[in-house]
C-alpha positions in Angstrom: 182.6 47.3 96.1 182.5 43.0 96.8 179.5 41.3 97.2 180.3 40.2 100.8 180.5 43.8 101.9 177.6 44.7 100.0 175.6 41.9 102.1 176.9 43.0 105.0 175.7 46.6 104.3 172.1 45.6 103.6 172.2 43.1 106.9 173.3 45.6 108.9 170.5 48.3 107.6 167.9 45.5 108.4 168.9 45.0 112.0 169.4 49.1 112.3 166.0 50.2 110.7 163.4 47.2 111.4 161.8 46.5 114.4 163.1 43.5 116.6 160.9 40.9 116.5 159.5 40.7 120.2 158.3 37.0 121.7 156.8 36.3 124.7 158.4 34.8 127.5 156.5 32.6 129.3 154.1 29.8 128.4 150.4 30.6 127.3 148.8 28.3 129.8 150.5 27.9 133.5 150.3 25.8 136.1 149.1 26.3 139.9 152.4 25.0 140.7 154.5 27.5 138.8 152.3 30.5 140.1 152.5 29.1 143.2 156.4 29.7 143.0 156.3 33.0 141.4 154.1 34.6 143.6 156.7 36.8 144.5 158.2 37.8 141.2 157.7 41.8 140.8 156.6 41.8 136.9 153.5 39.3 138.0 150.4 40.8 137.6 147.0 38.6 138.2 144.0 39.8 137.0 141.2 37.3 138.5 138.4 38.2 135.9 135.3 36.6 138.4 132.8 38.7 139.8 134.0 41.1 142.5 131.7 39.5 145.3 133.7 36.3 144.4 137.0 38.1 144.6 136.2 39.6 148.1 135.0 36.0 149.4 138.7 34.9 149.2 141.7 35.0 145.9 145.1 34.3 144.8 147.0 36.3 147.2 147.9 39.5 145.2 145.8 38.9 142.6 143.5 42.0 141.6 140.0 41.8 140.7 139.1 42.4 137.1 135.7 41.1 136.4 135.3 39.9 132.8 132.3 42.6 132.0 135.3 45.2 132.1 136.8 43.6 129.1 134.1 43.4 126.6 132.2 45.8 124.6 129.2 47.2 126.2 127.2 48.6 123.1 124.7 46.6 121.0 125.8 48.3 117.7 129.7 47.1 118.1 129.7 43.7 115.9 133.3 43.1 118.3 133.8 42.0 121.7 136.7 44.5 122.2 136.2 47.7 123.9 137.0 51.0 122.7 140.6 51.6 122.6 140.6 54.2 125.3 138.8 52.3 127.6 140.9 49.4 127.3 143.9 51.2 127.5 142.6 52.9 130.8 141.8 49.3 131.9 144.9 48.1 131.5 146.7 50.9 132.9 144.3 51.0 135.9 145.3 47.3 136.6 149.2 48.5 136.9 150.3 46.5 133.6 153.1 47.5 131.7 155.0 46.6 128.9 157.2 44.2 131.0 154.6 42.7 133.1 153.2 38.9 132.9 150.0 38.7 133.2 147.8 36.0 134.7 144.7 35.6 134.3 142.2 33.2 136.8 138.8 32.4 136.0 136.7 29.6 137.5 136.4 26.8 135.5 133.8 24.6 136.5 131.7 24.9 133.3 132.5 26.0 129.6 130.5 29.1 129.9 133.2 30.8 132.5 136.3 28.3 131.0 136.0 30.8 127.3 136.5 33.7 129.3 140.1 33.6 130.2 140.8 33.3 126.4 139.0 36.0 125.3 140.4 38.1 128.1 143.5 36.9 126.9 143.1 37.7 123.2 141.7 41.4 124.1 144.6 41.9 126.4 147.2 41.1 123.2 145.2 43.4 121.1 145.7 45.8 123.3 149.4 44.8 122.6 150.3 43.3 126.1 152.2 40.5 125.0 153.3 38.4 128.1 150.1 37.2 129.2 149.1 33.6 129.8 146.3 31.5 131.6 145.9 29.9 134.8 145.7 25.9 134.0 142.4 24.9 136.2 141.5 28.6 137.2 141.1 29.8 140.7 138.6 26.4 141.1 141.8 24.3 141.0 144.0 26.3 143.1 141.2 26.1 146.1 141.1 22.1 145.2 145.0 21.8 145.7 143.8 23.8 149.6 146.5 26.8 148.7 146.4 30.0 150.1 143.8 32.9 149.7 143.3 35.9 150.9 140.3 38.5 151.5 142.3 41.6 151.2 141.4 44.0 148.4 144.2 44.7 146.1 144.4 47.9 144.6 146.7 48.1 141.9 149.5 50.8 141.4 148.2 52.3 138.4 150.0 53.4 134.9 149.5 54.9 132.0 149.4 52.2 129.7 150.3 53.1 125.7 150.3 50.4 124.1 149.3 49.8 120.0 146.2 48.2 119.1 147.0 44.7 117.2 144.8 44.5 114.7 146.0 41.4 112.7 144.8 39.1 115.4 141.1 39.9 114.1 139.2 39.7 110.9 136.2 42.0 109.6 132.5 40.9 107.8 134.2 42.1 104.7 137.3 40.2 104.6 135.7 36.8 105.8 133.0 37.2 102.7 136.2 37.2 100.4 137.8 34.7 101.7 135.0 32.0 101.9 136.1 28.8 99.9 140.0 29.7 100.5 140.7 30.3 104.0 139.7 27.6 106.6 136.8 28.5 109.1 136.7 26.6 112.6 133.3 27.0 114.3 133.6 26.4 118.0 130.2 26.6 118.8 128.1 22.9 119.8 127.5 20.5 117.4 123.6 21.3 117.3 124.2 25.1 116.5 126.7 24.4 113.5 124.4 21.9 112.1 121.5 24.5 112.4 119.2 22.3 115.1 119.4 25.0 117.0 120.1 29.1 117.5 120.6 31.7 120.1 117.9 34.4 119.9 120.0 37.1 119.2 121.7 35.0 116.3 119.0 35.6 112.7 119.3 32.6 111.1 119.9 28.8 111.4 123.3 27.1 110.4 126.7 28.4 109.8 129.2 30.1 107.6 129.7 28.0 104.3 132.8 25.9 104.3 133.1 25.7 107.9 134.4 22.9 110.0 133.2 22.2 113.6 135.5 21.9 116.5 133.5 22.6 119.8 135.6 25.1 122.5 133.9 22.6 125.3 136.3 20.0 123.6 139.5 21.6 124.8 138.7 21.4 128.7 138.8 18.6 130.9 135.9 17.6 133.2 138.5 19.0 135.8 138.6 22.6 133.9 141.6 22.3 133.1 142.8 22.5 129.0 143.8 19.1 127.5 147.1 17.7 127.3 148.7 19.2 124.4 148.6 15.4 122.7 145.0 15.5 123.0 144.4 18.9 121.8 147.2 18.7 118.8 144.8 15.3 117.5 141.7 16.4 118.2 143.1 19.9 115.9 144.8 17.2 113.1 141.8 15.7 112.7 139.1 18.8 112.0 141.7 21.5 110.2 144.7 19.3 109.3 148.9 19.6 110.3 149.4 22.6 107.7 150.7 24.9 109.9 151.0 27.5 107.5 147.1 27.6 106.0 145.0 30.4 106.6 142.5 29.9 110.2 139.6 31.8 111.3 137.8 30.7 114.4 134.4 32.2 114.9 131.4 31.2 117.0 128.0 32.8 118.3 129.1 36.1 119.5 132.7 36.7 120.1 132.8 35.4 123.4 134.0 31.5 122.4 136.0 32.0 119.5 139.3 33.3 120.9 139.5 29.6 123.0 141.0 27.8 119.7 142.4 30.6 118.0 144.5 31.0 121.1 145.5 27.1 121.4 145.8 26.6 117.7 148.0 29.4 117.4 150.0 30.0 121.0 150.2 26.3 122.3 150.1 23.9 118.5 152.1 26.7 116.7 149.6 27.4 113.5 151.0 30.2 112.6 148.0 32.1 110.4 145.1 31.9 112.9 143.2 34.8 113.5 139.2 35.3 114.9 136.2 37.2 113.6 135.1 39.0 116.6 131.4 39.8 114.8 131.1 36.1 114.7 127.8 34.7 113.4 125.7 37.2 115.2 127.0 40.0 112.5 127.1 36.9 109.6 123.6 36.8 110.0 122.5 40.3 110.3 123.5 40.5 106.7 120.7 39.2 104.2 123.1 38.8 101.6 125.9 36.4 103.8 125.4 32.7 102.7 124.5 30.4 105.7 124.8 26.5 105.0 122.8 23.6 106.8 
């Protein structure tokens, strides 16, 4: 048998017996504007992850309410943010998302603390394996600015039974992040004074951060407005603390789960670094661990 018809054999087994490789279609972070004009399309689904009191005040029109606290773990002894897999599935599923939906998510925006949680709501939603899911640019805060259109009416979603896969890779263990101290590169997105070890949050044991990190704040990627940087803005302000290498090894970590996913998710979905991934136990676990080195 020829060569060329040998190739095409073994091209033709690839396609057949490997997965396609799925992308998402539609930008991570989206503006008031384009939701505006898509309020209407049937595989939109917005979550709007405030607390219900705030959702019944006035929303999105059609957006359903999905408090933040439904997307984190509740338990002490879970060194992750993520829930249990069947109660995020059930979460999903109860929200009416699907494997086709796009999924926005609204947050206000008015101060970092509430600005982290549409990425992290973000990041568990994709390790739940819902891929088409993106971020509202300025947050319900910025919609009510530009005076457009809420409602009162309390939307209850038509639910599914979601069965998704977990994805896994988009996370990093205790274990793994010990062995890869000196090799990979590890972006702290906590405030200057914690990862210089001025300061600590109670629940974190010990001053300082993990050895060989580099500090690049998740406050920084926000405007005063709420809204995320121009990409120009945050591309520099990444060039300058982990370098252009697309290809080198990221993990983003901060206090407690909660911050990290903000640069993991614009390094990786809107600058295009394509080995970025999070340690959800975060320096809370690190430090729980007498035998983890902590610099100063």
């Amino acid at each position: 048998m020829r060569k060329p018809v040998l190739l095409t054999l073994l091209l033709f087994s690839i396609v057949l017996f490997c997965p396609p490789v799925s992308a998402r279609d539609i930008n991570p972070i989206v503006s008031t504007e384009w939701l505006s004009a898509n309020l209407g399309n049937p595989r939109l689904v917005m979550i709007d992850i405030r607390k219900p009191e705030e959702y019944r005040e006035g929303h999105i029109p059609g957006a359903v309410s999905a408090y933040y606290g439904m997307w984190v773990s509740a338990s002490q002894e879970r060194h992750t943010e993520y829930p249990p897999q069947d109660d995020l599935f059930d979460a999903v599923g109860d929200l009416g998302i699907t494997a086709d939906s796009i999924v926005v998510i609204i947050c206000k925006t008015y101060a970092c603390f509430y600005q982290v949680m549409a990425p992290r709501v973000l990041c568990t939603l994709q390790y739940a394996g819902v891929e088409n899911v993106c971020i509202l640019d300025g947050g319900h805060d910025k919609w009510v600015r530009e005076k457009r259109g809420l409602s009162s009416e309390w939307v209850r979603p038509k639910r599914t039974i979601y069965q998704g896969r977990l994805n896994k890779a988009l996370h990093v263990e205790k274990e793994y992040v010990a062995g890869r101290l000196g090799k990979a590169t590890f972006v702290d997105v906590r405030e200057a004074v914690l990862f210089g070890g001025e300061k600590k949050q109670e629940f974190v044991k010990r001053y300082g951060r993990i050895p060989g990190s580099v500090n690049l704040p998740a406050s920084g990627a926000y405007t005063e407005l709420g809204t995320f940087k121009k990409k120009e803005e945050l591309e520099a302000l990444a060039a300058k603390v982990v370098g252009t290498d697309r290809s080198k090894e990221i993990i983003t970590y901060c206090d407690a789960g909660k911050c990290c996913p903000t640069w993991a998710f614009i390094l990786s979905q809107v600058l295009g670094y394509k080995n970025v991934r999070l340690y959800d136990g975060s320096f809370e676990e690190w430090t729980k661990d007498p035998s983890l080195p902590v610099a100063r």
